[in-house]
N, C-alpha and C positions, 0 to 999 in steps of 0.2 A: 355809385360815384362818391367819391369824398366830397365835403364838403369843405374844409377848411385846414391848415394846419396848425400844425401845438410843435414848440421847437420848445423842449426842457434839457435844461445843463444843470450837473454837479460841478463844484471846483475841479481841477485837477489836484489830485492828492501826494502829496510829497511820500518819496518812498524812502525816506531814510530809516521809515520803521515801518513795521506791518499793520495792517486796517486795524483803526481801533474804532469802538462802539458807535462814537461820533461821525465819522464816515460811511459806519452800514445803516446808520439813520439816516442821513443825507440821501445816498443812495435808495434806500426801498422805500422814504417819499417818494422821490422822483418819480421811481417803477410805478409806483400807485396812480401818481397822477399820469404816466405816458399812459396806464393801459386804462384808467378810465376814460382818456382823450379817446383811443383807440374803437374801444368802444361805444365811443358816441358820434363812431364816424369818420374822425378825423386823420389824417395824413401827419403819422408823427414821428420825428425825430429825437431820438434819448441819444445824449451825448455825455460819457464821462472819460473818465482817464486819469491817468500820472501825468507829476509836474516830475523832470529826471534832472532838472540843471540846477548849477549855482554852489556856493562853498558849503549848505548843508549835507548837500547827496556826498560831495568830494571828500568832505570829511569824514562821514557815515562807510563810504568805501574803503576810504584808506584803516578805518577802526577796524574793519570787518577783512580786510585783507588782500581785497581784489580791486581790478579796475574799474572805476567809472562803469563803463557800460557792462561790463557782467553782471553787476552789484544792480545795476536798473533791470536789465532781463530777467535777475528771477524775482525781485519784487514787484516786477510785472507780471510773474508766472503766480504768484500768490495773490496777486489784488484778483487777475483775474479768477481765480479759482474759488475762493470767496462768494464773488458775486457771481458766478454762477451755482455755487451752495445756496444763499439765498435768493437763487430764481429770478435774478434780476431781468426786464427784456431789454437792456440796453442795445440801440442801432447804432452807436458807434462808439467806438474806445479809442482815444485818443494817446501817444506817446511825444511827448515834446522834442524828445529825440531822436523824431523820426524826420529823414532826410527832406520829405513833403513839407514839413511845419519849418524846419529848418531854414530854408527857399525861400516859405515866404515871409516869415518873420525879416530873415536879409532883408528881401525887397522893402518891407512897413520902412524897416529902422532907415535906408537909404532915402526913402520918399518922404521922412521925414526932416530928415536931415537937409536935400534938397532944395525943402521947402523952410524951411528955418525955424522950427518947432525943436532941433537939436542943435545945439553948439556948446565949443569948449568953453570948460570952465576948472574951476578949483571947487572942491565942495569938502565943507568941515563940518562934523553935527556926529550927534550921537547916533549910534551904530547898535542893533539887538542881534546879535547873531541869529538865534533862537528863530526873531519873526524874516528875517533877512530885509529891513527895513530900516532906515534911518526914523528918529524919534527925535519929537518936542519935548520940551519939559512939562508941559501941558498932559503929554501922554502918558508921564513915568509917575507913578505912588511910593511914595518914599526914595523916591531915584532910580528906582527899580520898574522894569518891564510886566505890565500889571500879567501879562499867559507866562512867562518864561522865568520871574522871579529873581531876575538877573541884572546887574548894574551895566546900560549899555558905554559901549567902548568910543571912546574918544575917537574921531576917526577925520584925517584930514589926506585930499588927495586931487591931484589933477582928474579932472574925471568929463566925461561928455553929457550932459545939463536937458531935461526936457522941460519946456515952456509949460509948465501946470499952474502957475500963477496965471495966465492970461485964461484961464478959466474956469477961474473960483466964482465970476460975479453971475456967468452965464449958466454953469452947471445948478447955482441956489435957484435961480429964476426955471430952469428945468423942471427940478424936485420938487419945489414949491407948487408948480403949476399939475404935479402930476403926470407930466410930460412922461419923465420915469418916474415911475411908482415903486414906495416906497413901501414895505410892508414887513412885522406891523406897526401901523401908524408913530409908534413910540420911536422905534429907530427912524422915521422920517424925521422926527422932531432933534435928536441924537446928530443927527447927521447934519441938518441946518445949523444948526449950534455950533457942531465944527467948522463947517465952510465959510462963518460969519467970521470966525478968526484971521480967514485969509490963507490960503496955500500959496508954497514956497516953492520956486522948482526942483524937481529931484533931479540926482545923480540916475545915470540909465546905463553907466558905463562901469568893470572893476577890471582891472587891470593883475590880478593878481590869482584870478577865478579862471584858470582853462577849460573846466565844463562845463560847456555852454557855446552859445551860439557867437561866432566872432563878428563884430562890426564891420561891417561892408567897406565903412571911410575909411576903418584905422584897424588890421590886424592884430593889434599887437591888445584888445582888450576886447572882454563879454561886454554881452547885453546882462543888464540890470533881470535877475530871472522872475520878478513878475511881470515886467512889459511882455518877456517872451513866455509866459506861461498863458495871461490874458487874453492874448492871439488864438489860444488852440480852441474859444467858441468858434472862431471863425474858419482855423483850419482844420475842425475836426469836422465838417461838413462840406470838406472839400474844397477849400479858397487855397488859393498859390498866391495872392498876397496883389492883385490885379485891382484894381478899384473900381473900375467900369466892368467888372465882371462877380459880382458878390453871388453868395449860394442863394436858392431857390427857397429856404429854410429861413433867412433871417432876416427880420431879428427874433431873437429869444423870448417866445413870448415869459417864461418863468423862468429864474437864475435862481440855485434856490443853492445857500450857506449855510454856517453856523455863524455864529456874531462875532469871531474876533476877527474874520477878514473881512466883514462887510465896509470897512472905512476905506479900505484897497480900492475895492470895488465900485464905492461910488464918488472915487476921485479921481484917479490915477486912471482906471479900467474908461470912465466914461469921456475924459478929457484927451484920452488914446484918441478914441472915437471920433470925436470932434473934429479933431486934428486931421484926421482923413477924411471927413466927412461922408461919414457911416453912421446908417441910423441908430439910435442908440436902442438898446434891450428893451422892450416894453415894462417888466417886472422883476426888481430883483426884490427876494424874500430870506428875511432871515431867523433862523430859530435857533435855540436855548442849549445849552451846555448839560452834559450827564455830570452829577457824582455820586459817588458810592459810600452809602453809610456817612452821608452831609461831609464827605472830604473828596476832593478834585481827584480824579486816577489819575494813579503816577506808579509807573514800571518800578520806579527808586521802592515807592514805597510798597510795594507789592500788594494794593489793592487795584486790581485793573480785573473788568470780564473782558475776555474777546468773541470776537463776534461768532465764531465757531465754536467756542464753547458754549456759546446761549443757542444756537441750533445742535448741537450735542444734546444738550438737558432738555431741552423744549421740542422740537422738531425744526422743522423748516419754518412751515405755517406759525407757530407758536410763536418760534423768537422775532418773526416780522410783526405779530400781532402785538406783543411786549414791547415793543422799541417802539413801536407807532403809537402805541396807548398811555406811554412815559411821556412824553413832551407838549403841555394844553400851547394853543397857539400863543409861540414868542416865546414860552418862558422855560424858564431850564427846569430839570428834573432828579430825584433823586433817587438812586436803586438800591438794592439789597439782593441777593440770590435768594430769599427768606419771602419777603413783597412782592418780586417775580414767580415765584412758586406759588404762592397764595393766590395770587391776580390769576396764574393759569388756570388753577384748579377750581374758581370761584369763576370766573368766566370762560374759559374754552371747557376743560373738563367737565364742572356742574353745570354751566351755562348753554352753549351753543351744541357740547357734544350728547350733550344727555337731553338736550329739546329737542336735536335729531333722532336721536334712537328711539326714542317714546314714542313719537309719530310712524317711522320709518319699521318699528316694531309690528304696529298695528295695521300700517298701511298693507304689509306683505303677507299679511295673514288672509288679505284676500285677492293682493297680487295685480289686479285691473282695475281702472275707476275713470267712467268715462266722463269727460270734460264737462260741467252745466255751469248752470249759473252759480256767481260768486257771492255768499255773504255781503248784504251790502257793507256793514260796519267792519267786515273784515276787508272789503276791497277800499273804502273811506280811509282804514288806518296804513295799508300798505301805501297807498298814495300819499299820504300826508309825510310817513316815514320817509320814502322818494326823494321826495322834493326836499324834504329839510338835508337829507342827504346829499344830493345835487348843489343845494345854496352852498354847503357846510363846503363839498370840495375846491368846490370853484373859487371859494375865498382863502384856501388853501388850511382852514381850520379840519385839517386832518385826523386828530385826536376826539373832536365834535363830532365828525361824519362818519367815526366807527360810535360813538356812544348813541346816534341815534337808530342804528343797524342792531345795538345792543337792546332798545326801547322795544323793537319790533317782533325779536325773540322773546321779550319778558311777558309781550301782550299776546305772543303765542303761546306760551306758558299758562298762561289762566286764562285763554280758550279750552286749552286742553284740560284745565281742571275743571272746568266748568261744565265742557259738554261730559265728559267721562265717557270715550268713544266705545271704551272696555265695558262697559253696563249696558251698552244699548243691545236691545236685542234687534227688532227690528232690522233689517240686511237694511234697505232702502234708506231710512232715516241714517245709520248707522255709515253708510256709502257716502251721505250727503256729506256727513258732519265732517268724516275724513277727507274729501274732498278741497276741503275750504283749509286744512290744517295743513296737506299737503301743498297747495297754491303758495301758502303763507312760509312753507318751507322755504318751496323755487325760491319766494321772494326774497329771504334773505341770500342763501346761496346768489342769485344776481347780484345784490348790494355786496355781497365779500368779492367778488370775482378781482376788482381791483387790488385788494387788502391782502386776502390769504388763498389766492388762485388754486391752490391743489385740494384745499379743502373745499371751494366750491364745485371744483371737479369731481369729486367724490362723491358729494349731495346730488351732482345731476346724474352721476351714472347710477345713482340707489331710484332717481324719482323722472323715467326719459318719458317722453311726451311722443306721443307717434300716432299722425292723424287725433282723430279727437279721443283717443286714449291713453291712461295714463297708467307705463307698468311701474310697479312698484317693488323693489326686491330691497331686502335688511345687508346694510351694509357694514362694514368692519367698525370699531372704535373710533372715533376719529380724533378725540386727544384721550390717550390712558391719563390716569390720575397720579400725581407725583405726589 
């Protein structure tokens, strides 16, 4: 029986370009943490997707030469294919311009509107193209859009108005309370700083954007495309937009970003909520930005990896292992194809693949080893390793809870130097010692199952357990050296 469930979402990802490194980060957290939930029982839902609406997608199409919805089908046929390269287990993939979400976004925007949380207005204020957001000056560095680099546009227009001021005083009282948690703690802090300024109502309506979801009241203009992207946690789980009928799934217990949408998210996203009176997200989490060689990637400038090219050069396991081990909790990270080749070759290659084969060498040299007691100080370190592993996830310090899986291999390492399983003669003594080297194998292998799944798959098929025996056969490379 399950015991409990675990609902994790990625953003929806805008496709007006193809998945870059920050998205397949986003993404095979998430994976990590659904199949550790999975693992430990639970009944879980992984939720990602494409954002397809709004004047970036329209313009990104009309450059590229086709329609709106062509131009989103096949960077739909690339996100997914991607994240099926990196092995993702996502249960559900969301499209915003699918007829489903379409429905009930209408219905939200009408029952908002019903209810008076929408009305006409005039709305004037700076405009980012880039982020599709109106901006403060508060927001802009040198007058410019601190991601996009760009001086936003003067922008004045009849437009339809959402009441987000009437929930600036209750959303700090939220956050502060931890009601929604905020993680890590610095962006809580980040975030109240803002809301103390005070929110202004947005614009929800453009008049000028035909891709997109048309307003229920008034034909002739979109929905604002994060009100309508925001919706797809809830209709990618199956909601038609019904309020006395919510999914079985929610709320979220993890929303997990990168930091330039998180101010979206805990304003606009949660004052949605409210507004319908929907409980809010349990945890939204936000982490740290890649650059390469200490400069931002930029297509312009042509220093960018993509995400298949880092499973190209690395494998599968490798470039998930890389991407995870780049970013310590919250803070951004810096790469090199130079640092990633070292990192592999220093940890998966000399590391993890060469303290498999050493063991898995010797284990198969006599093939069978039946089950006894375990080492106590060897069974004291794998538990200790466990548990800091277990704390490390759950607090979502992901980059911690591979370096202490990394601790347990190092202490496997000078066992095996220690006992020298290769000198012993003795069969008996020599069965024992390997025993406790192989357990400590399993062990890790268990501890990656969430991290690097196919290379734990490989350790178990080299070391299968059957009744209280344990056969042992020498299995292939499992990272070559670059």
């Amino acid at each position: 029986m399950f015991k409990k469930k675990f609902y994790i979402t990625t953003p929806v990802y805008y496709v007006n370009a193809r998945p870059h490194l920050g998205h397949a980060y986003t993404t095979v957290f998430a994976d990590i943490l659904a199949r550790y939930h999975r693992l430990n029982g639970k009944r879980v839902f992984f939720l990602t997707g494409i954002d397809e609406h709004g004047a970036k997608i329209e313009e990104a199409a009309k450059r590229a030469g086709k329609e709106p919805k062509k131009f989103c089908d096949e960077q739909n046929a690339v996100f997914k294919k991607i994240w099926k390269l990196f092995n993702i287990s996502n249960d559900g993939f969301i499209r915003t311009s699918s007829d489903s979400h379409k429905k009930a976004v209408s219905r939200v925007l009408k029952t908002l509107f019903n209810n008076g949380f929408i009305y006409k207005g005039v709305y004037e204020g700076l405009y980012c193209e880039g982020c599709e957001q109106y901006k403060s000056e508060r927001d802009l560095v040198d007058g410019k859009c601190p991601d996009h680099q760009k001086e936003p546009v003067l922008m004045k227009e009849e437009s339809y108005m959402f009441k987000l001021s009437a929930f600036g005083e209750k959303l700090k009282k939220i956050i502060n309370n931890d009601k929604l948690k905020i993680r890590p703690l610095g962006k809580k802090k980040e975030i109240l700083s803002f809301l103390s300024g005070g929110l202004n109502d947005i614009s929800i309506s453009r008049k000028n954007v035909k891709w997109g979801v048309s307003l229920p009241f008034d034909k002739s203009s979109t929905a604002y495309v994060w009100l309508d992207a925001f919706l797809n946690y809830l209709t990618g789980i199956g909601w038609n937009g019904d309020l006395k009928n919510l999914p079985n799934f929610w709320p979220p217990d993890v929303q997990l970003m990168a930091k330039d949408i998180l101010r979206v998210h805990l304003s606009i996203w949660p004052a949605l909520l409210l507004a319908l009176k929907i409980s809010l997200p349990k945890m939204i989490f936000s982490h740290g930005f890649f650059t390469l060689n200490g400069w931002k990637m930029s297509k312009s400038l042509g220093n960018v990896i993509w995400p298949e090219e880092l499973a190209e050069k690395f494998g599968v396991d490798g470039a998930r292992y890389l991407l995870i081990s780049s970013l310590a909790y919250g803070a951004d990270g810096d790469l090199s194809l130079e640092k990633l080749a070292e990192k592999y070759n220093a940890d998966l290659a000399n590391g993890l693949g060469n303290f498999t084969a050493r063991i898995l060498t010797l284990g198969s040299q006599i093939g069978k080893i039946k089950i006894s007691g375990l080492n106590k100080n060897i069974g004291k370190k794998i538990k200790e390793i466990q548990k800091n592993t277990d704390k490390n996830i759950k607090e979502l310090k992901i980059q911690e809870a591979l370096a202490e899986v990394w601790r347990l291999i190092s202490f496997g390492d000078g066992e095996l130097n220690k006992t020298e399983p290769w000198k012993i003669e003795d069969t008996e003594r020599k069965v024992r010692v390997l025993f406790n080297l192989i357990i400590l194998l399993r062990s890790v292998a268990e501890l990656l199952k969430p991290f690097i799944p196919q290379t734990a798959e490989k350790i178990f098929r080299s070391v299968k357990i059957s009744g209280k025996t344990i056969n042992i056969k020498k299995g292939g490379i499992l990272f070559p050296r670059i």
